[in-house]
N, C-alpha and C positions, 0 to 999 in steps of 0.2 A: 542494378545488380540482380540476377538471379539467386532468390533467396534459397530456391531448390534443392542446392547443391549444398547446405550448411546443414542438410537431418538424413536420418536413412530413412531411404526412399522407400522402407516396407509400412512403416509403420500407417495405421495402428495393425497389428502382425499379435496372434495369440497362439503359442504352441502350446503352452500346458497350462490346464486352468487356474489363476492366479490362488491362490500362493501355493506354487510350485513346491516341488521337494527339497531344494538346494535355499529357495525363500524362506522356506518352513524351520527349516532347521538354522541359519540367521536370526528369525525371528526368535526364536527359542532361547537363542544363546543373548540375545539381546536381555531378554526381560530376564533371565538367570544375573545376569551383568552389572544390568545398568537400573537406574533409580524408579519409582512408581511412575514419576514428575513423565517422564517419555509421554507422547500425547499421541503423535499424527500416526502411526500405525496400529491406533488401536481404531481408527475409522478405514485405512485402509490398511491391508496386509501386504505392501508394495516394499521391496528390498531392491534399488538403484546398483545397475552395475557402472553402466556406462551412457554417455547421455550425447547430440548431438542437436543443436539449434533449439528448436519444438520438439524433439522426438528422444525417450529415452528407454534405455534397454534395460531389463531386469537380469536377476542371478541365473534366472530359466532359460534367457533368451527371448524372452516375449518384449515386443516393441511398442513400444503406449504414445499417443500424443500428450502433451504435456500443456495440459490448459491450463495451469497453476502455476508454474516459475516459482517456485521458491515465495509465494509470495512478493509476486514483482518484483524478486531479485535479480532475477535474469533476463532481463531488458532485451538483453542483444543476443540471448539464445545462450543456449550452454554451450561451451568451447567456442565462444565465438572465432574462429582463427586469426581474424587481425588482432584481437585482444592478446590472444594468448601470444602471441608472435610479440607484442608490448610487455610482456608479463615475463616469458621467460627470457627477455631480451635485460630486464630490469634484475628478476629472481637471482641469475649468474653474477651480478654486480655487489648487489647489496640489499635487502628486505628492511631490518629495522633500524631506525636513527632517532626515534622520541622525534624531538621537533626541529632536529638541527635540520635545515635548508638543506635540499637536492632538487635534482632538476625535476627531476617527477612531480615531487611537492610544487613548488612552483607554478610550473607548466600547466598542473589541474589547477591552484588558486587562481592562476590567471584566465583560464578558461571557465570557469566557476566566475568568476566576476566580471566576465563577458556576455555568459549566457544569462545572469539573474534574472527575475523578472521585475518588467514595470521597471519604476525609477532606481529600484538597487541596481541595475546595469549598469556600470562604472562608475556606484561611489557605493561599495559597498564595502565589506572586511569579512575574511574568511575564517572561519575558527574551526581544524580539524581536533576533534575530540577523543574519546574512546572509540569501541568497536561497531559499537551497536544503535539503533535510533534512542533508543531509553537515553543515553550516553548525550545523544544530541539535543533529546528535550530535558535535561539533566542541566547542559549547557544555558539553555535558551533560558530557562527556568532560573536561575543563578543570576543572569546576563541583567531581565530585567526587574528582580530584587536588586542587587547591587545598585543600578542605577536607575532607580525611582525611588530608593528606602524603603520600598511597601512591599507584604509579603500575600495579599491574596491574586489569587489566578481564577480565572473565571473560562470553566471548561463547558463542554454540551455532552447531556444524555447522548449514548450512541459513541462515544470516543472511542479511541483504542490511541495510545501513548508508549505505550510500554510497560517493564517489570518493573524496574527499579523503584524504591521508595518513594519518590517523588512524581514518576511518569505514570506507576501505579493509581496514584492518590487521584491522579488528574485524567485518567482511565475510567469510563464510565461499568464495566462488566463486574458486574457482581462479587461472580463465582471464584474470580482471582483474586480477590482482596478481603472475602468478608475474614479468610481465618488470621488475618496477620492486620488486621487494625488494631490500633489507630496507625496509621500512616502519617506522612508529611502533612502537616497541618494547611491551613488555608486554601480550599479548593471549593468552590462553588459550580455547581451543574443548575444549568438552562436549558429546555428543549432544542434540539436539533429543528433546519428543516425540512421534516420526515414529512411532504406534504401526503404521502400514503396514507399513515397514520398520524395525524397532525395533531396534536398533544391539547391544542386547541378547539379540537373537532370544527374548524377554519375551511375554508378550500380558498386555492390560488386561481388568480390574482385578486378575488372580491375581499380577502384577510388581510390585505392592505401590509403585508409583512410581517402582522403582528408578532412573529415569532424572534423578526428582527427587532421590532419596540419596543419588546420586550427588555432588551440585554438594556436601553435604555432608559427606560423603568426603573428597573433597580437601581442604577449607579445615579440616579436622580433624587431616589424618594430616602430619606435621612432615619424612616422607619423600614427599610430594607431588610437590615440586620447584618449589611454586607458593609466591610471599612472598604475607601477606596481601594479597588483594586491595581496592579503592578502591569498585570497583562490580561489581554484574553488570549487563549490557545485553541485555534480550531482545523480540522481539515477541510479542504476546498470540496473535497468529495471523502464521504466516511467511508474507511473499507470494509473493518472488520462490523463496524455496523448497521453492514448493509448494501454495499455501493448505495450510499443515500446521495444523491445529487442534486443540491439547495435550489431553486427556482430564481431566474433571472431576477438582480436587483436586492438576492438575499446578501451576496457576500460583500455588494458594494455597501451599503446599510452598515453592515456590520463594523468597516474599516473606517466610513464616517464615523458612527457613533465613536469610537475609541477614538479618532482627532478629535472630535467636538468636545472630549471629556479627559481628556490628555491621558487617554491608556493605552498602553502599548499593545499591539497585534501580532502574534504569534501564529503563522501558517506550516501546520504540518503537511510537508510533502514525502516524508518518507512512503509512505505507499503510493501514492498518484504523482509523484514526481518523474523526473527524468524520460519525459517521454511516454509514459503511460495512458494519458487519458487524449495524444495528440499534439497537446503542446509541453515543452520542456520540462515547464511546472501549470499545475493543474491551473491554479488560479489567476493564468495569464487569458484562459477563458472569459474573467468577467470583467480583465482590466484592472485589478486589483493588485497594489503595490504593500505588500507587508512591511513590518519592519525587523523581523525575523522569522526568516526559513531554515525550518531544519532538514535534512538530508540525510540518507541512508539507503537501507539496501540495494538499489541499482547502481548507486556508484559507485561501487564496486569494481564494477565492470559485466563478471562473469559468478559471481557469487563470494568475491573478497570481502571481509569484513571491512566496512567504512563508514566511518561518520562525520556529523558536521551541523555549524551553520551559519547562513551567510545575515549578514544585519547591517542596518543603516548606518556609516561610519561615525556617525556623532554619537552611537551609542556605544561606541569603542573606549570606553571612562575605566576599564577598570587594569589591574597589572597585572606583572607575570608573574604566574602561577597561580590567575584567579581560577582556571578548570584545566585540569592535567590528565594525564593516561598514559602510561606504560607505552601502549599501541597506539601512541594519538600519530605515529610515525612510521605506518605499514608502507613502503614506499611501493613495493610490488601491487600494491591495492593501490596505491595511486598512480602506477604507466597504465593498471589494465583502468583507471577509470576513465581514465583522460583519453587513451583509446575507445576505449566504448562511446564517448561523446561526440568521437573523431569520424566514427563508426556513419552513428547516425546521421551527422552532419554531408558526409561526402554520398550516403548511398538514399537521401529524402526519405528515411527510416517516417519522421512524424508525417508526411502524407499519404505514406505507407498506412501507417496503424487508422487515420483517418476512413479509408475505404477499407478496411478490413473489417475495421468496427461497426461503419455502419450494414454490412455483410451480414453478422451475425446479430446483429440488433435486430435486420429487415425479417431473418428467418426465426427468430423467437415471438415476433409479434407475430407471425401468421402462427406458431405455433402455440400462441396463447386463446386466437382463436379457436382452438381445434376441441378445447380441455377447459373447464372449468373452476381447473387448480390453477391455475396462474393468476396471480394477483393484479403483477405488472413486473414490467420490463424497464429497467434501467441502466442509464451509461453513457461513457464519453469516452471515446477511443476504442482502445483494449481494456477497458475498466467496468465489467458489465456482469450487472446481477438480474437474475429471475427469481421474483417472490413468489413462494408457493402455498396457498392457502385451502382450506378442507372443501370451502365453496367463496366463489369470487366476492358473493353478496354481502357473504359473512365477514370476510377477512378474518376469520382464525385461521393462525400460524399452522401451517402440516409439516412441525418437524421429520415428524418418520418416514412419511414421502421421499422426504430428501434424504434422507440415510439410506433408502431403497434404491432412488437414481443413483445416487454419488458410487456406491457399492457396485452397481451394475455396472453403470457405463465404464467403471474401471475394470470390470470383468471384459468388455469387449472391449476395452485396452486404450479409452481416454479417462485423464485423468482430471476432474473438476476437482472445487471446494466447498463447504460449508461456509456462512457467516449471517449477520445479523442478529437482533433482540433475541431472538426466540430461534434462532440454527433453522431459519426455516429459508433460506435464499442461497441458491448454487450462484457462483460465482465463476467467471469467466476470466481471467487474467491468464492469458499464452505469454510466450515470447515475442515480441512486436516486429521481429522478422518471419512470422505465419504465413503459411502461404493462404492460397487461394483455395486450391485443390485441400488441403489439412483443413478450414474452416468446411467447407462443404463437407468432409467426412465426420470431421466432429461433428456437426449440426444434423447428420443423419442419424449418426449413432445416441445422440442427447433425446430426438427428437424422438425415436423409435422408442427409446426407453422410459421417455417421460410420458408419452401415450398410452402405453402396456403398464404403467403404474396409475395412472388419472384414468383411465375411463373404462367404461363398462363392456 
């Protein structure tokens, strides 16, 4: 399939310098309106008219590449048309039902429990929850209390889980949680493995994993101070902290130690799922079979609220009405999901993101040789950060750097993001139907602006 034909062909296109006069005044009437809590347009001054694949229009008329997706919500581009042709075909029938059975519903469980990864592929059980991934780790979090009896989780520095009380707790970011503790009690944090900054000042592979021997350590030594834990919860690749991307052998370790110690494994896919890092879910990279994945944003479709998650059928122990939601029954969220997967399936969408990734992987590492602020380059698929530091030697964070790139490159009309410990690593996540010709534009525009920011 010519992916060409799915964005308008001008972009990236600047007619008036961002934030235009028609954005200016949206903007205005926003913060008159609405809550302090508003966050993403106070890094960028962007006001969404309309949007098409990779490529989205403002109030102004200015046309921006769109390296962000919603935060991998938009897998399959925005307006994907076969979705939407799923979506409004669904929308005129019927939208919400709670959990009474339709085809839709169905149709995605069944395809959700075809595509799982590793051994949950045809013996797993579907749990559609609330709206949101919090919702899903909310679920998972319940799932394995209920059935172990034990209430500690055992999460990693670097997390991102979500808002809600519980996905909070098990959230490693500070700045969201310090004014509303104490939170859901029992959560213990372990170093990530951030072999960058290795918490062990370690290097791989002579550290023997230790970051992985760590987690069994603890659950070993009876002066830990930790009771058995329920589960551990981790991402196969961390987004918001970092695109951190664990070293061969980390995440198989990991899901050993939890059999060897009967604790259950928790894999958050809601950002690196559905296709993002190349394969379906991130963690079918190292082989590794969870025993609950949670699911969100991209399955969606096109940006529908949805969530979920799928788990090993024997840990299917508890009744109904052990996790509910209003919306656990968005059915229009589930034709466009089940399309979106249908999507990707019929047009090699994940060999697609494969050579696209390694595309703009190949052209950040010559442009880390160019500048002395780049720290390193990390990623798997479409899932790809640049750490940016004061000097390479140093590895101090250069937040403001990045506030200078992010800023720019959206003034010449692509759109990155912020993330990691210290906001010091732009982040790459497009839509995974990107073309060839849009990554070479965006990597000129990145490349030109991260230059005129790094060097003398």
């Amino acid at each position: 399939m010519d992916y060409g034909e799915m964005h308008f062909e001008e972009a990236p296109k600047i007619i008036v310098d961002p934030p235009g006069p028609k954005a200016k005044k949206l903007l205005e009437e926003q913060r008159n309106y609405e809550s302090n809590a508003v966050l993403y347009p106070l890094s960028l001054p962007f006001v969404p008219y309309e949007a098409k694949g990779a490529t989205v229009k403002d109030v102004d008329g200015n046309i921006y590449l769109d390296f962000f997706a919603g935060i991998s919500v938009l897998n399959v581009g925005h307006s994907n048309p076969y979705v939407l042709k799923a979506l409004s075909g669904q929308a005129e029938k019927l939208i919400h039902t709670l959990d009474f059975p339709t085809h839709a519903r169905v149709k995605l469980a069944r395809k959700l429990f075809e595509i799982a990864p590793g051994k949950l592929k045809g013996n797993c059980k579907v749990l559609f929850g609330g709206p949101t991934g919090s919702d899903a780790v909310e679920g998972a979090v319940k799932l394995v209390k209920h059935h172990t009896g034990r209430n500690l989780i055992v999460a990693f520095e670097g997390s991102y889980h979500g808002q809600t009380s519980m996905s909070l707790a098990l959230s490693s970011t500070v700045k969201y949680k310090e004014e509303f503790v104490p939170l859901a009690p029992e959560a213990h944090f372990l170093p990530y493995a951030y072999c960058y900054r290795c918490a062990f000042n370690l290097s791989y592979p002579e550290c023997g994993l230790y970051c992985a021997q760590n987690l069994e350590r603890i659950l070993n030594d009876p002066y830990s101070g930790l009771t058995k834990p329920a589960a551990v919860i981790i991402e196969p690749i961390q987004g918001e902290g970092g695109i951190i991307v664990p070293p061969e052998g980390y995440l198989q370790r990991i899901r050993e130690i939890c059999s060897e110690n009967n604790v259950l494994l928790i894999v958050d896919e809601i950002q690196a799922g559905m296709g993002r890092t190349g394969k379906m879910f991130a963690c079918e990279h190292w082989n590794v079979t969870p025993d609950i994945v949670t699911f969100a944003k991209a399955v969606g479709g096109i940006g529908l609220p949805l969530a979920g998650i799928l788990f090993k059928r024997e840990l299917d122990t508890w009744g109904p009405g052990s996790h509910v939601g209003t919306f656990r029954g968005n059915v229009a969220a589930m034709a466009a999901g089940l399309a979106s997967i249908e999507f990707m399936e019929k047009n090699k969408v994940l060999s697609h993101v494969d050579k696209m990734g390694e595309k703009i992987i190949k052209r950040l590492n010559e442009l880390s040789e160019e500048t002395d602020k780049i720290g390193e380059v990390r990623g798997k698929g479409l899932m790809i950060g640049v750490e940016f530091v004061k000097e390479r030697d140093s590895k101090e964070p250069d937040e403001e750097t990045v506030k200078k790139i992010q800023l720019e490159c959206f003034k010449r009309g692509l759109i990155v993001w912020k993330a990691g410990h210290f906001s010091n690593i732009i982040r790459f996540l497009p839509p995974l139907i990107v073309t060839e010709e849009q990554i070479e534009r965006a990597m000129e525009i990145f490349c030109e602006v991260t230059l005129s920011h790094t060097t003398k």
